[in-house]
Each structure stands twice: as C-alpha cells, then as structure tokens.
ZAMI-312997 format. One line per field, with one value per residue (C-alpha): residue number from 1; x, y, z. Coordinates in steps of 0.1 Angstrom, whole numbers, plus 5000, padded with zeros to 4 digits. Each point is the difference from the previous one (the first is absolute). Layout:
nr [NUM, ...]
X [X, ...]
Y [Y, ...]
Z [Z, ...]
END
This chain:
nr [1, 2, 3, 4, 5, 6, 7, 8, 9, 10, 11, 12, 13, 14, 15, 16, 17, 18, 19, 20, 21, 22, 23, 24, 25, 26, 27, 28, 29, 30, 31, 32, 33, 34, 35, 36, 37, 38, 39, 40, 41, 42, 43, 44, 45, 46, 47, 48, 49, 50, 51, 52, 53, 54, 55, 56, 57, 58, 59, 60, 61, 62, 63, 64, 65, 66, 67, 68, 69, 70, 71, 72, 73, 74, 75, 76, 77, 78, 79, 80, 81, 82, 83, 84, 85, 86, 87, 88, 89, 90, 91, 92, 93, 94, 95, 96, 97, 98, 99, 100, 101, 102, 103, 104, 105, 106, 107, 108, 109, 110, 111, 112, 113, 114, 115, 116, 117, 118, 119, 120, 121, 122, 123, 124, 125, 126, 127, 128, 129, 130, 131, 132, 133, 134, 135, 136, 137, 138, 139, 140, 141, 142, 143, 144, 145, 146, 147, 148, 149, 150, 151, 152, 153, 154, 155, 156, 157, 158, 159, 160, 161, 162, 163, 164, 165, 166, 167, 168, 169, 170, 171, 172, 173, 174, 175, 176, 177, 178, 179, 180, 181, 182, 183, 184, 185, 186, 187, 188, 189, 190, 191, 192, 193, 194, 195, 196, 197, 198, 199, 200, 201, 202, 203, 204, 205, 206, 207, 208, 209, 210, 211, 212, 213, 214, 215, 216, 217, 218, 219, 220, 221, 222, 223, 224, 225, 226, 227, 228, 229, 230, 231, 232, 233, 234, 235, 236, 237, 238, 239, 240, 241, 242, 243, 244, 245, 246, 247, 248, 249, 250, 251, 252, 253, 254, 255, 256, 257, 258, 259, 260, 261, 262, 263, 264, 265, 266, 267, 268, 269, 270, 271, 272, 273, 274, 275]
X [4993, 4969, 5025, 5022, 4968, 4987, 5036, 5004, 4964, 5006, 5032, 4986, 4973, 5026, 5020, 4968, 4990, 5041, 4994, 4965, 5015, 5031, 4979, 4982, 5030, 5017, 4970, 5001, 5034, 4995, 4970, 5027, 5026, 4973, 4987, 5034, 5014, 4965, 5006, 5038, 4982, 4977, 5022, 5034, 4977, 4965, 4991, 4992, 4971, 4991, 5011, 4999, 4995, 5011, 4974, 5007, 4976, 5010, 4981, 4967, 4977, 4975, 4968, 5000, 5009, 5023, 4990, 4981, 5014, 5037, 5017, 5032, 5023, 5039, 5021, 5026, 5035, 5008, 5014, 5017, 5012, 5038, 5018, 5027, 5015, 4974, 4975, 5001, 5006, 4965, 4982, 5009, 4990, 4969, 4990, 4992, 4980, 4979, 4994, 4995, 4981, 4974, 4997, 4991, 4976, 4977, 4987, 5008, 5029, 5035, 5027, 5030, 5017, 5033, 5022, 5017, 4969, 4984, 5032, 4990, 4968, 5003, 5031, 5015, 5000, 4976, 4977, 4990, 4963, 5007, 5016, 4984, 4991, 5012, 4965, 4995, 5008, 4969, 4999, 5027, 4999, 4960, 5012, 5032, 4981, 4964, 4992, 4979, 5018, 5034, 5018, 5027, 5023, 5029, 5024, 4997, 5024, 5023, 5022, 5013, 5018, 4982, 4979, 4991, 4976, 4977, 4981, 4974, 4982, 4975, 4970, 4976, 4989, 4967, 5004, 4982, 5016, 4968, 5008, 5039, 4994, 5000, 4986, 5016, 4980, 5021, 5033, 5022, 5030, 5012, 5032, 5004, 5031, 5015, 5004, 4966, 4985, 4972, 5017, 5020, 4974, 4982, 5030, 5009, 4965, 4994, 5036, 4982, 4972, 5022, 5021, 5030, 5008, 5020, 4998, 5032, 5016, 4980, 5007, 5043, 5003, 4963, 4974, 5006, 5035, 4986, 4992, 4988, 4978, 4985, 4994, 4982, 4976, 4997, 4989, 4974, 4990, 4997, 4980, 4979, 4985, 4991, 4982, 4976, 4989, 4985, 4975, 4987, 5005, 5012, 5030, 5002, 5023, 4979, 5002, 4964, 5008, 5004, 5036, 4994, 5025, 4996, 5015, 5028, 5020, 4996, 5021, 4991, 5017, 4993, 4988, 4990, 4976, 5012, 4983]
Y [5314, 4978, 4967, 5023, 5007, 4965, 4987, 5018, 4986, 4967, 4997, 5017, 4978, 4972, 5014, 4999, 4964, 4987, 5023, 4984, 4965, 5008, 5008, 4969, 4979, 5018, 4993, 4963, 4999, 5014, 4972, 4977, 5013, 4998, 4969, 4985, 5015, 4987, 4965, 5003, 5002, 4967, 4984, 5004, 4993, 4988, 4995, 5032, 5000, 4967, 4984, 4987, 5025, 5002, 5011, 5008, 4972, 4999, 5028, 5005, 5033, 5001, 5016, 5000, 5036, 5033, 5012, 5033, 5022, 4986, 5034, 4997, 4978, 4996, 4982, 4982, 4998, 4964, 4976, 4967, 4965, 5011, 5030, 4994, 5030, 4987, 4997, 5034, 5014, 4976, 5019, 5037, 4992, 4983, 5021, 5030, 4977, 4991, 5028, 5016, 4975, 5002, 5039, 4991, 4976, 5031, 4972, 5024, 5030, 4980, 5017, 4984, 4996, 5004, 4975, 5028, 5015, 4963, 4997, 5030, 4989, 4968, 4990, 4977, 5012, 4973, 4973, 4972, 4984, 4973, 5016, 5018, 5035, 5020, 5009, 5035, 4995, 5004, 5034, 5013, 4992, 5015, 5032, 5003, 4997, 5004, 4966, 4970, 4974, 4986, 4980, 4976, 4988, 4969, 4987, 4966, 4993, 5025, 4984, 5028, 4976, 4977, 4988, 5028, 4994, 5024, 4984, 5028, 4991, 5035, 5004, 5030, 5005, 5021, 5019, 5003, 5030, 4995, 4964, 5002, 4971, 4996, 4974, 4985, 5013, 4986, 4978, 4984, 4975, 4992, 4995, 5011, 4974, 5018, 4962, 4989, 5007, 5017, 5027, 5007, 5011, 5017, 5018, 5008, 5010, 5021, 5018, 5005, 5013, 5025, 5011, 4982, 4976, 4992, 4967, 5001, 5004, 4981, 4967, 5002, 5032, 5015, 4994, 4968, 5010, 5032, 4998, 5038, 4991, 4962, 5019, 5028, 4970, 4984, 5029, 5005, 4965, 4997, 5037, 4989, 4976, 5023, 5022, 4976, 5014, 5031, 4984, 4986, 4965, 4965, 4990, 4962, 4986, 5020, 4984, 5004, 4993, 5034, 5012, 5029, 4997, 4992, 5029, 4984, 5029, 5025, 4980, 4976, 4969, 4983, 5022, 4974, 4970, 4973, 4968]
Z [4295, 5009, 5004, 5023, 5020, 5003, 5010, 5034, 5009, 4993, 5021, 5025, 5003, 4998, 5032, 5020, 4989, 5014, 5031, 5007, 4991, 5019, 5027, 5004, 4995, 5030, 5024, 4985, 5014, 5031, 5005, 4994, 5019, 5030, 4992, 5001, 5034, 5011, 4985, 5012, 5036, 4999, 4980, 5028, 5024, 4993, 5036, 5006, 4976, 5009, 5031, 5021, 5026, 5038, 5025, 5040, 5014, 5042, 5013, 5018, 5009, 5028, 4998, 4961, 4998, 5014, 5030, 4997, 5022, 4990, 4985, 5008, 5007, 5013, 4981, 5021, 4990, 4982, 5013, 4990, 5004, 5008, 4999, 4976, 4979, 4976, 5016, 5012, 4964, 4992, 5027, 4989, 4962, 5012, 5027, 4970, 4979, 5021, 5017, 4959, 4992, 5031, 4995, 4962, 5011, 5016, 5027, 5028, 5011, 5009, 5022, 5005, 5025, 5007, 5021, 5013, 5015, 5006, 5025, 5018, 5005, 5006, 5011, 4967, 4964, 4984, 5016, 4983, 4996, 5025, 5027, 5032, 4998, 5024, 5027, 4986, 4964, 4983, 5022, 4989, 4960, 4998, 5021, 4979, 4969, 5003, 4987, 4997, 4992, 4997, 4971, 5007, 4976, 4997, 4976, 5001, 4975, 4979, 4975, 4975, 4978, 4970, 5006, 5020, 5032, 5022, 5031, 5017, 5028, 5006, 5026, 5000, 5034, 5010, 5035, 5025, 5022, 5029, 5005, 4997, 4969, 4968, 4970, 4970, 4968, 4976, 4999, 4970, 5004, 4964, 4981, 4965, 4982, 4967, 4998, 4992, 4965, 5014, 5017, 4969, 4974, 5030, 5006, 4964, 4998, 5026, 4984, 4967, 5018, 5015, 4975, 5017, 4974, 4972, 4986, 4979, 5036, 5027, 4981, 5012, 5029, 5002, 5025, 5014, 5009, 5017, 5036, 4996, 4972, 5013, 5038, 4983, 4981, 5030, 5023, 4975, 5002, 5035, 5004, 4972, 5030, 5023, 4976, 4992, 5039, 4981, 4980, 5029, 4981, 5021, 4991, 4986, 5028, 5030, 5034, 5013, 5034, 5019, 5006, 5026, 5023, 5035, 5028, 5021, 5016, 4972, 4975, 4977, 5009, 4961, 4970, 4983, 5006, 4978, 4989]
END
C-alpha cells in the first residue's frame, strides 16, 4: 500500500521536471529561431548593419532655424522634369509621401493644394521653382489658406526601373504678405541612385526600420524593384532635412549668405541664389 502511495508522487514529480525542462528547451528554440531570422538579415545583406550609409548632402537653411511665426504652410502640387505617363504616375505616388511624411514630421500644419484649385487661382495647375509668379500670387495662396509659407517641390529625375532613381529639387519659402515677397528658408537638390551602395543599405534600412522589409524577398523583387517602396525612403530622406529646422540646429552645407529675395513686380524672378 505504501509503494502504491510513493509511486503516483514520484511520477508526478517526474512530469513537472519534463514540463519545466520542456519549457526551457522551447524558449531555447525560440532564441534560436530569432537569432537566425536576425542573422538571416545581416548575413543577406550586411550593409544595413554596417554600411556604408547614404546621406542627402546639397541643401542649405538660412537663419539656422524655422521661422517662428511659420504655422502653416501650402504644399504645392509636384512637379517634374517631363510629363510622360510615368512621370505623372511618379508625381501621384510621391505627392502622398511627402506630404505623409511632412505632417509626421510635426515642423508645422501642411495643406495641400490641389492643381485643380491652384488653376483657379492662378491661372496653370503647377508652377515650378524657377518660373515667374504670377503679381498677386503670394496674395492669393495666404488668403486661400491662411498661411506662412509656401513649399515647392520638383522631380528632377524619376526612373522607376532598376536601378530605380528619384531627383527632388524642394524650396521652403517664408512670406511676407505686407511686402508682396517672400525668402527661401530652406532648399534641397539631391538624387538618390538605387545604384550606389550607399543608397541601398540606407534604403533597406530605413525598410527594416519601418516594418516594410523582407530580406528573403528584397534580394530578387523587394524594395529596390519598388518605386512605391524606394519613393516612400526617399521622401523620408529628403524631409529628414528640413526637420533639422526645428531644433534650431545649422545644417552642415548652410549657405550663410542671405537668400531673402529681392521684390521685382510681385514675383520672384529666381527662388534660388546659387553659387
């Protein structure tokens, strides 16, 4: 009778011990399993752990930080080198990012504006950075919109085949409603080359980062085939820029000399003062 007692204790102490070791070699596995998708990550493509990285270098603030009474701002329907069937499919994936992205950014409020409404104001659908502003532009965009500055925004380039290729060329301008004027506060001119090694890992990276990667896909039909994916990367890139105007920080490439823009007939006859 005592054996018979003894017996059911002993197993069930010996179920609790496999359960508890059971238990530990599940978690073990699941450490593994981890460590290994991890692994399968750096090891497909290392770069995005280690480099190197690409950077937006051509752009330039004035005055070291946002202006402070800059609240809102328009954005103004993009715009692009040509306006091929592609390009035009470039401009309506873009055009969201980057107005996402801007929003996300918290720098200021951004309304878009449509080029339906832009023609009723103004007489064409989109204007560029370089062309001459109609006399009573800046008139009508601040009463349209009860804002303080204006952002611009080009496709250089647009290339949505590998390797893929996005050009922006974007200017921030301050206005100035009393003198009929405006200033450039920030502007950016860069090309970002799926090409270049540096652009890859960034882009993979910035995927990761996201949540938009697989790297058991991106290495044959994944990101770098994705003009969806690498435009979304890049509009982070290039809004990334600009926010440094928050901090109040100076950006490395700033151009010290002062961009305010001279009046001459109520439209700015060059946005930008190159060197």
């Amino acid at each position: 009778m005592i054996d018979q007692m003894i017996k059911p204790k002993k197993q069930k102490r010996a179920v609790k011990r496999i359960r508890q070791e059971f238990g530990k070699t599940a978690f073990i596995a699941l450490l593994v399993v981890c460590f290994a998708g991890c692994k399968t990550a750096s090891m497909k493509n290392p770069g995005t752990v280690i480099g190197p990285f690409h950077k937006p270098d051509n752009y330039s603030l004035v005055g070291g930080g946002m202006p402070l009474d800059m609240r809102r701002v328009a954005l103004l329907p993009l715009t692009s080198a040509v306006n091929s069937l592609e390009h035009q499919s470039g401009r309506q994936i873009l055009q969201a990012f980057l107005q996402a992205e801007i929003a996300k950014s918290g720098l200021f409020e951004v309304v878009y504006m449509p080029s339906t409404r832009m023609e009723q104001l103004t007489g064409q659908p989109a204007w560029r950075m370089i062309e001459e502003l109609p006399v009573d532009f800046i008139e009508k965009i601040t009463a349209e919109y009860d804002c303080q500055g204006v952002l611009f925004s080009h496709l250089t380039v647009y290339q949505p085949y590998p390797p893929l290729s996005i050009g922006w060329r974007m200017g921030l301008v301050h206005l100035s409603p009393e003198s009929n004027n405006g200033s450039v506060v920030w502007e950016i001119d860069h090309v970002f080359n799926a090409g270049q090694k540096s652009v890859i890992n960034s882009a993979r990276r910035n995927a990761l980062k996201n949540g938009l990667s697989d790297p058991e896909l991106d290495e044959t039909f994944g990101l770098l085939n994705s003009p969806r994916r690498f435009g979304r990367y890049t509009a982070e890139e290039v809004v990334a820029t600009m926010s440094q105007m928050g901090s109040g920080s100076l950006f490395a490439s700033v151009n010290e000399d002062s961009q305010k823009l001279p009046a001459q007939g109520g439209f700015f006859k060059r946005l930008f003062k190159r060197q």
